[in-house]
C-alpha positions, 0 to 999 in steps of 0.5 A: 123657175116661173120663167120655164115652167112647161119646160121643167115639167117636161124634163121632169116627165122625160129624165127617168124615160132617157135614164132607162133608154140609156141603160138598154144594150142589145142582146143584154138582159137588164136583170143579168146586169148589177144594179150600183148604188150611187153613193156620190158625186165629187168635181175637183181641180186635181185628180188625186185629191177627188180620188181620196174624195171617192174612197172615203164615200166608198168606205161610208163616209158622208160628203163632209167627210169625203170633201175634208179628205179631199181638202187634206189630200190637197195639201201633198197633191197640189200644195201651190194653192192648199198646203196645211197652212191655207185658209178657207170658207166651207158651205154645207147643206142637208136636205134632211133638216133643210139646214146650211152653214157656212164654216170660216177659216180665212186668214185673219190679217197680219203685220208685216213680216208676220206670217198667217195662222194654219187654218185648214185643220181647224176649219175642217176639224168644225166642220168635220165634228159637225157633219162627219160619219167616220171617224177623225182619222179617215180625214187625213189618212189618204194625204198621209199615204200619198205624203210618204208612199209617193203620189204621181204629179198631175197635170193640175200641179205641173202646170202650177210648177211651171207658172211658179218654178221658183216657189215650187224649188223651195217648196220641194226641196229640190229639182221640181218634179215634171207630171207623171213623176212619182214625188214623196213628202216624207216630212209632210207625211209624218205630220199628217200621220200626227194629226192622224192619230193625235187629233187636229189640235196637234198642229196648234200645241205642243211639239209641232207648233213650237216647230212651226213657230221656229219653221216661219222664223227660219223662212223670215217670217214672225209667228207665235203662239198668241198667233196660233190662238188667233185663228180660230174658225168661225160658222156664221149666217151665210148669205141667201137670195130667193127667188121663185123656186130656188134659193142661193147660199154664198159665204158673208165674209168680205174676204171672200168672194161672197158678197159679190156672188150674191150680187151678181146672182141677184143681177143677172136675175132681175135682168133677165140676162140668163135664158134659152137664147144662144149667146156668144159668151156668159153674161158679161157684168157692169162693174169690174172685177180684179182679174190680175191676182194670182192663181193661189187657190182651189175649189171643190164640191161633193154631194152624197145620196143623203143630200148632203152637199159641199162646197169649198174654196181654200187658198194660200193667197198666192202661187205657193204662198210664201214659197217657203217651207217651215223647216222639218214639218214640210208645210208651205207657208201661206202669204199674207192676206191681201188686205182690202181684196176678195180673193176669187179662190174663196168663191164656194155656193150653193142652189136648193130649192126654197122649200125644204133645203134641197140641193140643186147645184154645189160650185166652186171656182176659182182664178180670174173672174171667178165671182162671176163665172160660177154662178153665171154657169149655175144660173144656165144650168138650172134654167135649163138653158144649157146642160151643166157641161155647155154651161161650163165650156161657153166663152167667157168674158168679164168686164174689167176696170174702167172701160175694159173687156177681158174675153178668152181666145175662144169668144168670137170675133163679132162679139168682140167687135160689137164690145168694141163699138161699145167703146170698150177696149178687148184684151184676152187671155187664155182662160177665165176662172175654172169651175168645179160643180155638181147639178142635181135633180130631183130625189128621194133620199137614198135613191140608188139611182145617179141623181146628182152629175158632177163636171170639172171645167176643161179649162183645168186638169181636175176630175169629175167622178161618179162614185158607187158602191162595189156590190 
């Protein structure tokens, strides 16, 4: 970037220097030591799911495979905010070709009292035909054997159970489970197993979607087949802004979070707001952002030796969507879009380098204020102003409606007062948005080495994994 030039050239000099000074141990002969092939990087808001993300990269899968598997994972482990009736926005680059793509699957709107299509199947069946290596079924067979061998709660969806008790009653049939609790979904897992071997189009035809139609009707909510046709996936243009050495990808759909990524990236560049300097918070932007919506969606990012990158973010467009369930197939019904408003869950971006499509940084972020924190953290890390890991835990604050500051309990009093002697009135939270994110530096493909490092935000309970071969 013009603005560090001596500094990237030095760190450039220096990364290989401190990987190999890392990896000395006294007394420990590095050629008695096997060399791992890194295979990966995967950053999620729940940990289960990023495991189904790291063995389908152990088996050979591509980050397109990995993260549509993590995306089905979701559905059994955290179903609060991606049950198989979610939608969602994907972004993919490939180094190799220098190519991104944006694959849609957002809830079309609806009546009232009619429910939304099941998009998440189809939107990962796309992308999957598109950039997959192994075969459709490796897509859902880790859900599908957490569906029905059991899964232990994790923290990421206890505390969903506890903001949304009364949701997660109805969505779990019963007394919900406390974290650590192994919970099985019996009717969920035979579904998954359908789509496992009767391909994705099971849910839109046949058997299961006249069960799917007859579920939404039994919860009060209208859903038939003209219904089911309407949601159909889409891959348009994605968004891109270039500047210096680095260009950035954001879904275009009003819908999501996109459009006003895009125009806070291109703010905070051309005021010059990020740099080496050690400010109290992340930049704090002009016009306000929603931070009342709540908390229905997720987001995740994987990128493998191959350059291939992906980010996502899928939402159910509240708490546990409906907070109900179609009866017999133990799917969550999605609510009804919100009409008129981006939803923050669907915040999903991508950094390469301009020439050549090379991947920088994968994020996603999700809850308030996430169209504003995730490329803020990104722009940080790539200046080189912090590492990927300080980026992501300095306080946050967001400008609100109006005249109004929403700062998280960890920003310091003498920010506050200086908002306030701004004339604006500070109200906190506990925590602004939660950021998934791989940051990559530069590689050859097929690099053995760890190229990429993954971080999820410790304002959630997700994982960050690493992930190598076993030779």
């Amino acid at each position: 970037m013009r603005r560090f030039p001596w500094r990237q050239s030095i760190a450039a000099l220096l990364f290989p220097l401190l990987l190999g000074a890392c990896g000395v141990v006294p007394g420990v002969d590095p050629a008695a030591v096997p060399r791992q092939n890194w295979l990966g990087s995967v950053a999620a808001g729940e940990p289960n799911a990023a495991l189904a993300a790291r063995d389908v990269l152990k088996a050979g899968g591509s980050a397109v495979d990995a993260a549509a598997a993590l995306a089905m994972a979701l559905t059994v482990t955290r179903p609060s905010r991606a049950s198989l009736w979610a939608g969602g926005v994907c972004l993919v680059n490939d180094s190799e070709d220098g190519d991104q793509w944006v694959y849609s699957f957002i809830h079309p709107e609806t009546e009232e009292g009619e429910a939304p299509p099941p998009m998440l199947v189809r939107g990962l069946a796309l992308m999957h035909a598109a950039h997959g290596r192994l075969r459709w079924g490796a897509v859902p067979a880790a859900a599908e054997r957490l569906a029905l061998l059991s899964h232990p709660v994790s923290r990421a969806f206890a505390r969903d159970i506890e903001a949304a008790p009364a949701g997660a009653e109805s969505v779990l049939s019963g007394r919900p489970p406390g974290e650590g609790e192994r919970l099985a979904q019996p009717e969920l897992g035979r579904v998954l197993q359908r789509i496992r071997l009767d391909g994705p189009g099971a849910v839109y035809s046949g058997s299961l979607a006249a069960a799917l139609v007859r579920g939404a009707a039994a919860a009060g909510y209208r859903l038939d087949e003209a219904a089911l046709a309407r949601g159909v996936p889409s891959a348009p243009e994605p968004l891109s802004v270039a500047d210096g050495s680095w260009e950035a990808w954001f879904p275009a759909d009003e819908a999501s979070a996109g459009p006003g990524q895009a125009a806070f990236w291109r703010q905070l560049l051309e005021d010059d707001r990020i740099d080496d300097s050690d400010p109290p918070v992340l930049p704090v932007v002009p016009d306000g952002e929603v931070l009342d919506m709540p908390e229905g969606g997720t987001g995740f990012a994987v990128v493998d030796a191959d350059g291939l990158a992906v980010a996502c973010g899928l939402t159910m467009n509240a708490p546990f969507g409906t907070g109900r369930v179609a009866a017999g197939t133990g799917m969550a019904i999605a609510a009804p879009r919100p009409a008129g408003r981006a939803d923050p869950a669907l915040s999903p971006f991508l950094v390469t380098l301009e020439s050549g499509g090379e991947i920088r940084f994968a994020g996603a972020a999700s809850g308030p204020g996430a169209g504003r924190v995730g490329p803020a953290v990104a722009l940080r890390t790539l200046l080189e102003a912090d590492a990927l890991e300080a980026a992501v835990a300095r306080p946050r604050a967001v400008r609100g409606p109006g005249r109004t500051m929403t700062v998280e309990a960890a920003v310091p009093e003498a920010a506050r007062a200086g908002l306030r002697e701004g004339g604006l009135t500070v109200s906190e939270v506990g925590r602004i948005g939660f950021v998934a994110a791989v940051f990559c530096r530069a590689w050859d493909p097929g690099d053995p080495g760890p190229v990429c490092r993954a971080h999820a935000d410790p304002r959630g309970a997700g994982l960050a994994l690493q992930v190598f071969d076993d030779e």
